[in-house]
N, C-alpha and C positions, 0 to 999 in steps of 0.2 A: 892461677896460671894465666898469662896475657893470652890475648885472642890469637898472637903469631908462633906462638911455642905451642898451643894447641894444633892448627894446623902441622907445626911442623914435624909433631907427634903421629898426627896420623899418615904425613906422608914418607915417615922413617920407616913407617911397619912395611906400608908397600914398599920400599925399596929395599929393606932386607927380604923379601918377597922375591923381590925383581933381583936382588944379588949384584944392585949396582957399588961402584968405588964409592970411598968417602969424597975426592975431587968430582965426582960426577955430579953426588948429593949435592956439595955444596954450589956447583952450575946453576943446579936446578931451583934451587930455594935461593938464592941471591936476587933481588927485584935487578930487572936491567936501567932504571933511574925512579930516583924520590925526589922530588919536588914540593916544597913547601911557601908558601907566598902568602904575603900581606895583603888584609885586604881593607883598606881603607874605606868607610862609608858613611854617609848622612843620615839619622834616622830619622822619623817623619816628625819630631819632637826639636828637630836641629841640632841632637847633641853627633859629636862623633865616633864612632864604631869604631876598633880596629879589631876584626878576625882574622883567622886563620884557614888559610885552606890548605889542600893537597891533595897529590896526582901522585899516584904511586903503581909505575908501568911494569909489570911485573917479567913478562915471557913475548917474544915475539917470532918463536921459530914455526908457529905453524900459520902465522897471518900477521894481521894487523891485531893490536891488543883490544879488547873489549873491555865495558863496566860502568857502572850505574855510578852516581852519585848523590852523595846522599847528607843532608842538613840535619844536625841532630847534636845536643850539646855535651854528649856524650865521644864526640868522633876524636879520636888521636891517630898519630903516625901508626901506633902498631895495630891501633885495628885496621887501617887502609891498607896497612902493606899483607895481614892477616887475608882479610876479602881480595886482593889484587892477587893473592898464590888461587885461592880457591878457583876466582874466574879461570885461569891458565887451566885447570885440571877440570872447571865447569862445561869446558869449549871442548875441551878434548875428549871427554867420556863421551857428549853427544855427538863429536868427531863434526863441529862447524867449523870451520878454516881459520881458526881467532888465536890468538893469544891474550894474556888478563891483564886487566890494568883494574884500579879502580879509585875515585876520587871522593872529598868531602869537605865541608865545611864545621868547624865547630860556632852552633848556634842554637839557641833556643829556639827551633824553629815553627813551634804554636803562637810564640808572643810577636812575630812578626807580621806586618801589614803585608799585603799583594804588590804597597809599590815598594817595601821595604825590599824584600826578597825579589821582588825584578833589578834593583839597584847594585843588592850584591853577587847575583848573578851573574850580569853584565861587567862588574868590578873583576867577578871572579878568571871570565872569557878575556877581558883585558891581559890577565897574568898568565895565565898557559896558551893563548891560540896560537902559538909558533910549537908548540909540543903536541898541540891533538888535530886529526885531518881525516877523515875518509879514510885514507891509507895506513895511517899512521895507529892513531888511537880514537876510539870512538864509544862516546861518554852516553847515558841514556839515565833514565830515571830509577831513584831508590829510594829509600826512606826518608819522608821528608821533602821528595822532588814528586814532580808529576809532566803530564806531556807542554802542560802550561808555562812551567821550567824549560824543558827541550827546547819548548819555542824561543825564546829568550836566546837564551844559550845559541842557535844556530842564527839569529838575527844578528847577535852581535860577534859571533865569529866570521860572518857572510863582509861583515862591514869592513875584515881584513885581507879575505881572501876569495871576496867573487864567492855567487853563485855557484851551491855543492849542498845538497840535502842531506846527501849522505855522511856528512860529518855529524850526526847524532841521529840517534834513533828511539823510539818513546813517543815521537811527535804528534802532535794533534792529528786525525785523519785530514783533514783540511790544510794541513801544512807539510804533504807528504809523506803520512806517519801511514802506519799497516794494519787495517781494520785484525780486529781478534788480539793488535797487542797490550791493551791492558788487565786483559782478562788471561792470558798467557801464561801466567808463570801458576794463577789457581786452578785455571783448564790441564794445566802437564802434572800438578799434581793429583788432581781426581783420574784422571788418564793412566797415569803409573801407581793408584789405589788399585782400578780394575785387573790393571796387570796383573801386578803382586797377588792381591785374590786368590785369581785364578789359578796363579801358579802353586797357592797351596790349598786350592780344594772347596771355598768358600762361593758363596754368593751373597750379595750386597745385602739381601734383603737380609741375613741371619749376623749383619753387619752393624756394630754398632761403634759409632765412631765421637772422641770428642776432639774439635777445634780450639786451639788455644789461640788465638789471634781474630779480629774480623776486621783488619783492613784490606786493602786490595786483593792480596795473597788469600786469606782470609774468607771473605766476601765471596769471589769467585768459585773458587773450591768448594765452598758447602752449597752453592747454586747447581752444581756438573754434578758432584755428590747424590744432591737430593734427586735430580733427575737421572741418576743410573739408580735409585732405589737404594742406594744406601740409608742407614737408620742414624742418621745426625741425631744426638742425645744432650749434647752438650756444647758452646760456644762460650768464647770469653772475648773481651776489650778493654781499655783502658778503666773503666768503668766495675770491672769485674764479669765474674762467672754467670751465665744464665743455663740450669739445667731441667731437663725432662725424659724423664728416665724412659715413656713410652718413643719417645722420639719430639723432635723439636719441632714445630710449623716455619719449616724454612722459609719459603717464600713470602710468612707474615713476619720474622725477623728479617728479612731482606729488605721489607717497603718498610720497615721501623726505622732502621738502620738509618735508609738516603732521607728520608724524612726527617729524624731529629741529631741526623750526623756520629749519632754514637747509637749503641743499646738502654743508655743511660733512663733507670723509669719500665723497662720491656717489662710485661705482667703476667704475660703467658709462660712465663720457667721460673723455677726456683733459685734465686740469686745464693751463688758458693762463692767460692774465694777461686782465683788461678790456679793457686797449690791444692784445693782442693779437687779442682778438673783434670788435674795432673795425675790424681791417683784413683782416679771414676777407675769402677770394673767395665771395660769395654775391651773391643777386638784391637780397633786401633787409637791411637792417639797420633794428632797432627799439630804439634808445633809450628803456627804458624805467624810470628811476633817476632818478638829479639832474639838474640841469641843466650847463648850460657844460661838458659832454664832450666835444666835438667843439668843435674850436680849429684857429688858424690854423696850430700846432705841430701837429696830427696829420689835418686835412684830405685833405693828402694821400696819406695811407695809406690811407684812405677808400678800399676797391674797390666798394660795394654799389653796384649801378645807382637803387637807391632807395632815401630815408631814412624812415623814419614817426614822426614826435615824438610818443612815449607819453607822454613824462616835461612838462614844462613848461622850456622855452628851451634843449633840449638842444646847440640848434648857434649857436654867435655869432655875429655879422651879418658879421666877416672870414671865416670858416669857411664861412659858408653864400656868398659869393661867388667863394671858391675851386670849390665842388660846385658852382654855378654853371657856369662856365669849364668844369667836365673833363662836364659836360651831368648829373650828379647829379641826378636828382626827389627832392624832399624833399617830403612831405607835410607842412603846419607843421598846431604843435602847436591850437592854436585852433581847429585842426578836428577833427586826429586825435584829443587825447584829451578828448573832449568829451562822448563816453558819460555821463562822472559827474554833471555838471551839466544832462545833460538828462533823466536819469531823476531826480534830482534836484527837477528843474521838475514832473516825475510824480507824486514823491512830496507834493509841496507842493500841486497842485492836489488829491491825494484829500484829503490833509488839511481844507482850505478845503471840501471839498464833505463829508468824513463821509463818505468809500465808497469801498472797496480794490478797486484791481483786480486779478487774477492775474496769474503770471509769465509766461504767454504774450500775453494784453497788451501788457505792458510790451518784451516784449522786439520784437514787432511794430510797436508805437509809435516803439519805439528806432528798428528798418532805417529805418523810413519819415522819421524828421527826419533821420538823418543820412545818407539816401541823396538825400533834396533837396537837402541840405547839400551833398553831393559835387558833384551836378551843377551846381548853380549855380558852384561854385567852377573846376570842370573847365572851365564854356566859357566863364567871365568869362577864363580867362589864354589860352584859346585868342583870343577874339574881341578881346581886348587886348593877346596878345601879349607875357605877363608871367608871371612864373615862379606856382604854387600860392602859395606866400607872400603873394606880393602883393596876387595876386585874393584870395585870401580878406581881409586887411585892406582892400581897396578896399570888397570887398560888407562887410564890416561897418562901415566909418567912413561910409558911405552912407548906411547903416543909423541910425545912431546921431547924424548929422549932423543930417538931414532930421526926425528925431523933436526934436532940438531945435529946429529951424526951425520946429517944425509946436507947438511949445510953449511958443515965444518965448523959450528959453532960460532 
């Protein structure tokens, strides 16, 4: 199943939910422009490149559209226009004023040099800066980018249209970016771990949780994790699975980690496979990697009592009806990893105003949207009677329905 018919799977259920027209539907899942451009470049060898990129702006009735971009040799139109619905429904469930957009390159983006990837960056900002602005659409970092990217990215958008930081967000602290934003989207997920928790009865420490992922997303989250006491047991990377069944020494996988750039060689766990962390006996499991992990082929191996989507569309709409059936909580990802884009929204607003706030701020700003976020989501499936999923795409097509109704579309 494509990345965009997944999505548009799960927001068919909410809107038979919602008991919207078929004309409404189709409003709603229609991107408002795709963009796709050449991008022409030199590589440090002198031969010449031609990639592809694209901008695919999906909804813009409740803001300006939002969304990361992301280098990866795997990126097509349909998964950009896939992630550009999600952001639209990401913004809205934690109710930030945004609309989704989101962008990409198709690249190898590990075999690339620093000045290779400034060059097609800059190429890239050459082919859309008359489509993305402050106001308009506002690009930030994703798989593959980082705040060293942003910078790039706003240098050579600046060089068409004047001084405006606020046309990207991600950014270096040092170059107007918002202390707490790269640890953001792993802080809102440990954040809405403790939630959840509590909301079924649980404390961290009788908590045993495995991470599929340890890059940023990753990293973060089992740092917030291991400091509220939860029992991290398990961590994976490109590298494969590292497990220990009493618990993991986080913080000696963490100084491993920035020191040899991966887990690659760690001696203190016992090396599994992915697939096999996938099906650890634990409370939860946190997909925090790629997407389409979790399949109707490994579903059932599935033991966690709970899923939490770090990652963006980690579980397929047949996968997630199987966890379904065996009573699986999955927290989806539109809520869980939502930290990035709303500190995101933080950083966008000092910008517009000229005035930084500290990292205690920000990260108090952070609990408080995304513990609204929660509850709202918590007692729309109780008082509806529908899995987390749902309620949260219900409160956001609401959301983003009614802002067209109220705009005449």
């Amino acid at each position: 199943m494509k990345a965009s018919e997944a999505t548009e799977l799960f927001v068919s259920r909410a809107c038979d939910r919602l008991g919207l027209s078929p004309s409404i539907r189709r409003l709603l899942a229609t991107p408002k422009r795709e963009v796709q451009v050449e991008i022409p470049v030199e590589m440090d060898d002198g031969r010449l490149e031609v990639l592809i990129g694209y901008r695919v702006q999906h909804n813009n009735y409740r803001g300006p559209m939002k969304g990361g971009l992301r280098y990866h040799h795997e990126v097509d139109l349909d998964e950009v226009r896939a992630l550009a619905s999600l952001m639209t429904w990401k913004t809205a469930v934690v109710n930030i004023p945004y609309g989704g957009a989101k962008g990409g390159i198709c690249v190898e983006n590990s075999k690339l040099s620093v000045k290779e990837k400034e060059r097609i960056t800059r190429k890239f900002v050459d082919q859309i800066h008359d489509i993305v602005g402050p106001h308009t659409d506002i690009p930030a970092p994703d798989m593959g980018t980082n705040a060293e990217t942003m910078a790039w990215f706003r240098n050579q958008w600046e060089k068409y249209h004047g001084f405006n930081p606020a046309v990207i967000t991600g950014k270096p602290v040092e170059q107007y970016g918002a202390e707490g934003r790269e640890e953001a989207t792993g802080r809102g997920v440990g954040i809405l771990a403790f939630k959840l928790l509590k909301r079924m009865g649980k404390t961290p420490k009788e908590t045993r949780i495995a991470l599929q992922g340890f890059g940023n997303v990753g990293f973060h989250a089992a740092k917030l994790l291991h400091e509220s006491e939860f029992n991290v047991v398990a961590v994976s990377d490109v590298t494969g699975g590292y497990y220990r069944p009493e618990g993991l020494d986080i913080p000696d996988a963490l100084r491993y980690s920035l020191q040899n750039k991966s887990l690659h060689g760690y001696e203190n766990a016992t090396r599994i496979s992915n697939e096999e962390l996938l099906a650890l006996d634990v409370e939860i499991l946190i997909p925090a990697a790629l997407g389409g992990v979790i399949t109707k082929a490994n579903a059932d191996a599935v033991r966690a009592k709970v899923i939490i989507e770090a990652a963006n569309a980690p579980v397929d709409p047949e996968a997630d009806e199987i966890l379904a059936k065996k009573g699986t909580i999955v927290l989806p990802d539109i809520l869980a990893n939502a930290g990035g884009v709303t500190v995101s929204y933080f950083e966008w607003v000092q910008n517009l105003q000229y005035y930084k706030w500290g990292l205690n701020r920000v990260r108090q700003e952070l609990d408080s949207v995304l513990s609204r976020a929660f509850e709202d989501v918590w007692q729309t499936a109780q008082d509806r009677h529908v899995s987390l999923r749902t309620a949260a795409f219900m409160i956001a097509i609401e959301r983003v329905h009614r802002a067209g109704l109220l705009s005449g579309f």
